[in-house]
C-alpha positions as CSV (number, residue, x, y, z in Angstrom):
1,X,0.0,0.0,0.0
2,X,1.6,3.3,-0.9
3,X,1.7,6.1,1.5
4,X,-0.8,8.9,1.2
5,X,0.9,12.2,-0.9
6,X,-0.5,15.7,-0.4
7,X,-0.4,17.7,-3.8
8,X,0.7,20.8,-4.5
9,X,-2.4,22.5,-5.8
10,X,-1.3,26.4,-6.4
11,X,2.2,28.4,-7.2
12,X,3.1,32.1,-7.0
13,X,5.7,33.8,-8.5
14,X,6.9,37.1,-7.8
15,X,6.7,40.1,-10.1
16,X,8.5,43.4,-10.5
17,X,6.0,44.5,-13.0
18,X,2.6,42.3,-12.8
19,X,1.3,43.8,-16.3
20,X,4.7,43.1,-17.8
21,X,4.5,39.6,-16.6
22,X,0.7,39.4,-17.8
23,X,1.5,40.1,-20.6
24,X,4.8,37.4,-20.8
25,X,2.5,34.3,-19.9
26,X,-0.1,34.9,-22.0
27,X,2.1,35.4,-25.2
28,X,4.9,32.5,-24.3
29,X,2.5,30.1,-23.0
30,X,-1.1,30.8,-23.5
31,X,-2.1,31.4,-20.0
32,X,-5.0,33.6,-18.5
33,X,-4.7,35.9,-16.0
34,X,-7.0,38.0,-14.5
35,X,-5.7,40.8,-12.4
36,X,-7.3,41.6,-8.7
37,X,-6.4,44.9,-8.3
38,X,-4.6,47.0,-5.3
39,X,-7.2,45.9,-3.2
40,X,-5.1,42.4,-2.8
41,X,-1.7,44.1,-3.6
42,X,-2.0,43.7,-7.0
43,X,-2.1,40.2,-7.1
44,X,-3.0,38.2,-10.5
45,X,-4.1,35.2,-11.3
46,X,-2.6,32.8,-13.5
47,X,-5.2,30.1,-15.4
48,X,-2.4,27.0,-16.8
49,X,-5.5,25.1,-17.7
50,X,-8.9,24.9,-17.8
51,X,-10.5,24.7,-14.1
52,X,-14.0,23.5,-13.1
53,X,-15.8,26.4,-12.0
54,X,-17.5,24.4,-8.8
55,X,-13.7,23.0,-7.1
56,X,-11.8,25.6,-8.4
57,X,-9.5,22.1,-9.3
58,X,-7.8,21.8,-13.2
59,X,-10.0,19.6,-14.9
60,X,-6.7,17.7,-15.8
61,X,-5.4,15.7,-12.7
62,X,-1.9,16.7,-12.3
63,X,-1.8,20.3,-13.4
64,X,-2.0,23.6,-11.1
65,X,-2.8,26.8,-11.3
66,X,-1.6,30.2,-9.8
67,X,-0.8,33.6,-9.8
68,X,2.5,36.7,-9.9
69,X,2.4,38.7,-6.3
70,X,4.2,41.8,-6.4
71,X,7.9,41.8,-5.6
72,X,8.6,44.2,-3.0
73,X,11.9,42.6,-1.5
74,X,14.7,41.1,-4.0
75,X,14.8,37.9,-1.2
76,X,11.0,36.8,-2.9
77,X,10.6,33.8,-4.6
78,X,8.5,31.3,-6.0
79,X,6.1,29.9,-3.3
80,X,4.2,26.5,-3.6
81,X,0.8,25.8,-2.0
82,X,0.2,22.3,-0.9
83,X,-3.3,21.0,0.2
84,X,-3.6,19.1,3.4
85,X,-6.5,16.9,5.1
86,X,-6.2,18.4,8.7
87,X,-3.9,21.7,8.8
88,X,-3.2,21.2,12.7
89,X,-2.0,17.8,11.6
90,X,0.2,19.5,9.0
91,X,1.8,21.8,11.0
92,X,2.8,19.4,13.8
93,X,4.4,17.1,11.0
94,X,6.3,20.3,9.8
95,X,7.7,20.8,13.2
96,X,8.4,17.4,13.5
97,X,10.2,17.3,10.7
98,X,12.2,20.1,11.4
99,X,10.2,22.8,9.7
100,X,8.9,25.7,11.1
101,X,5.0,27.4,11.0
102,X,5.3,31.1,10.3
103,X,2.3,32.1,12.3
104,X,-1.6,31.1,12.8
105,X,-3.6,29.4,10.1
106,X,-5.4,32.4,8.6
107,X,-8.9,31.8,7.0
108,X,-9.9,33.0,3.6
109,X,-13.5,33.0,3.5
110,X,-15.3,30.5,1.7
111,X,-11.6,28.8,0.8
112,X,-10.2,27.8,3.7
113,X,-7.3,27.4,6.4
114,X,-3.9,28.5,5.0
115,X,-0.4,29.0,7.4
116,X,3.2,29.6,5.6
117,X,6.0,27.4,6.5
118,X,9.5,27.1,5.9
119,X,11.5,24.1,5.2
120,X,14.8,23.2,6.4
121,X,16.6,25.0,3.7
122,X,15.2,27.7,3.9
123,X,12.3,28.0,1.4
124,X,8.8,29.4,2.0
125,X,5.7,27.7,1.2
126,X,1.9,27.3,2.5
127,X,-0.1,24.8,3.6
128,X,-4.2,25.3,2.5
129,X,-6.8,23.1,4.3
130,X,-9.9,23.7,1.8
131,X,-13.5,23.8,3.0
132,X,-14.9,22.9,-0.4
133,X,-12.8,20.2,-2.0
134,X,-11.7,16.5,-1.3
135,X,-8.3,15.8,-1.1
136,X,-7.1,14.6,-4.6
């Protein structure tokens, strides 16, 4: 019996210039991307693949979507999202392993629980206990 994986479901890059990088994605690769606005610090979102409007989920197991923050420090990079079952239990298996929690699970209505982490080398990424999806 293999050993249940959690997936990572979501990416974020950061962005100097988030209409520059728009405008990048869409040409090179195809993507979509919607921009939010100042209201969520400019963040946009990044469509890799077609998504089902009622999950949120890619229609095509395996692919994520994402979005381009803006870059405010040259220390940001590229920050993975991976969905968990129980986010308390995640956390204390981050800790365990040597990982650390950067602060309280923080709700985003009608999404979820999400907390940032950082690994043992040093790399940032968050943990998101959805509300309205089963784990893949």
């Amino acid at each position: 019996m293999s050993k249940k994986m959690d997936p990572v479901i979501h990416f974020e890059m950061p962005a100097k210039d988030t209409e520059r990088v728009r405008k990048f994605y869409e040409s090179a690769f195809g993507w979509q991307t919607t921009p939010l606005g100042p209201s969520v610090e400019d963040f946009v979102l990044a469509f890799t693949i077609d998504t089902d409007e009622k999950t949120r989920m890619p229609k095509k197991r395996g692919a994520i979507n994402g979005g381009f923050y803006k870059k405010t420090k040259s220390d940001q990079n590229v920050k993975i999202t991976i969905l968990v079952d129980d986010i308390r239990e995640a956390i204390k298996k981050i800790e365990a392993a040597g990982g650390k929690v950067l602060g309280e699970p923080v709700e985003m209505p009608g999404v979820g629980l999400f907390a940032d982490f950082m690994d043992t080398e040093g790399n940032v990424g968050s943990i998101n206990q959805d509300f309205t999806i089963k784990q893949l």
